[in-house]
C-alpha positions, 0 to 999 in steps of 0.5 A: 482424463486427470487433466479433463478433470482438472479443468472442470474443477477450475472453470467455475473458479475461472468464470468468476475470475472472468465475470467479476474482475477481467470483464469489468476491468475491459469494460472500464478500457472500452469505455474510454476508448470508444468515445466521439471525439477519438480513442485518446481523447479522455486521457489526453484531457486527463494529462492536459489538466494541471489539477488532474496531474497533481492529484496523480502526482501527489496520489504516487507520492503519497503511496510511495512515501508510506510504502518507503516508511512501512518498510523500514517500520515493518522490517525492523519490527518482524525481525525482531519479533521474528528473533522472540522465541516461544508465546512472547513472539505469538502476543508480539504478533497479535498486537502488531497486527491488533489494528487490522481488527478495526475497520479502515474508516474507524482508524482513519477517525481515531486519526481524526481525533488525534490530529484535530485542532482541539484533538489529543496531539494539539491538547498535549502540545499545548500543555507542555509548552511546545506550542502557543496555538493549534497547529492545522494538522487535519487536511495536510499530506502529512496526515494522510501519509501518517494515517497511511502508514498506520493502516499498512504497517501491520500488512507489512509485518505479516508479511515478512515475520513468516519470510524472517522465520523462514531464513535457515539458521545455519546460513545465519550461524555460518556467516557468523563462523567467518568472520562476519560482523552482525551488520555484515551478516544482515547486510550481506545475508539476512536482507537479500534473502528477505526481498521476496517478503520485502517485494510482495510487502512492497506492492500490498501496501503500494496498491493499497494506499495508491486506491485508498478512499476512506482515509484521503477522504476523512484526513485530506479532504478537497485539499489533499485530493487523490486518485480514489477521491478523485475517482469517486467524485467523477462517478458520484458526485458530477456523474461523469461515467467516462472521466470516472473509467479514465481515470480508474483505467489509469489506476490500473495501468499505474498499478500493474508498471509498478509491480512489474518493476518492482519484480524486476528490482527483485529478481536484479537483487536476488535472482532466487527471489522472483 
């Protein structure tokens, strides 16, 4: 009967899991691979296209890129707001995270503004001499990649200041008893028991910026096209429903193979981790 019970209480959650995410998501694959001229045919075309592999090339290495910078950016931040003690680590907190209170497409313009030719790093550049001319930061990888990581930062720091708060002192004042070095203990100690934060960090940010649009859109452009760009031109702009599921299922396959091996990164560096 309690188990009965259990499972009434989670269908309706189930049903809309179902509805809303399965069933679309099945529906995406269906549609690429039920076409005339065969089940592969759409992917086939995708690889086939130079242009369609640079723009999955450069969509991959953009999210790696912000997810490799995020990490060291994000590590070494937590752990020293984790090392704060009383309200000085509360105020610490709240401005690293500060920025997830705007939206994604007001960052992305404050961005914009930052790097524009006639914007604030190009005014200052200029003004002490650096520079003779407006460089053209706008529309470059760069742009994105630092935008990227502005946006995915404080996601990362949220993360792992609760995972750093959690690693038990007296593992720590042990180490220490020893013999060991502080760069020996965070080596050896503190960042091994950090991977599970580290891991999920990882993949937050991995997928995000993998399916961001706002942000390739506003600070890349035509030029700097990615996968969500991408995307949504297919559907929108040239309503080319199949090219726009093909292109979304790939997405998803890239999504799920890279958290399945980054859970296996961490339960090779820590087995307790995963």
């Amino acid at each position: 009967m309690n188990t009965l019970r259990k499972w009434n209480l989670s269908l309706p959650a189930a049903l809309a899991v179902g509805l809303l995410l399965v069933v679309p998501v099945v529906a995406t694959f269906t549609t690429t691979f039920t076409q005339p001229q065969g089940a592969f045919a759409p992917y086939l075309a995708f690889f086939n296209s130079g242009f369609r592999r640079t723009v999955l090339w450069r969509t991959v290495e953009v999210a790696v890129i912000t997810t490799v910078l995020s990490l060291v950016i994000g590590f070494l931040t937590a752990y020293v707001i984790s090392k704060v003690p009383g309200r000085a680590k509360s105020v610490m907190i709240v401005a690293a995270v500060f920025p997830l209170l705007t939206g994604v497409v007001v960052r992305s313009f404050a961005w914009m503004i930052i790097l524009g030719k006639n914007g604030i790093l190009n005014d200052f550049l200029l003004w002490t001499g650096i520079i003779s001319a407006p460089l053209s930061m706008l529309y470059t990888e760069g742009a994105v990649i630092v935008a990227m990581v502005y946006l995915f930062v404080p996601l990362m720091i949220l993360t792992l200041v609760g995972v750093l708060d959690n690693i038990p002192k007296d593992v720590i004042e042990a180490s220490i008893s020893l013999g060991a070095s502080p760069a020996s203990t965070f080596r050896q100690v503190i960042l091994p028991l950090s991977v599970p934060g580290l891991i999920v960090g990882a993949v937050l940010v991995f997928t995000g910026s993998f399916t961001s649009y706002a942000t390739p859109q506003l600070l890349g452009g035509e030029r700097q096209m990615m996968m969500g760009t991408f995307l949504y031109q297919r559907a929108m702009v040239t309503f080319d429903w199949v090219g726009a599921s093909t292109v979304a299922a790939i997405m998803v396959v890239v999504t799920i193979a890279i958290v399945l091996v980054m859970g296996r990164i961490a339960r090779k560096l820590n087995p307790m981790a995963v």
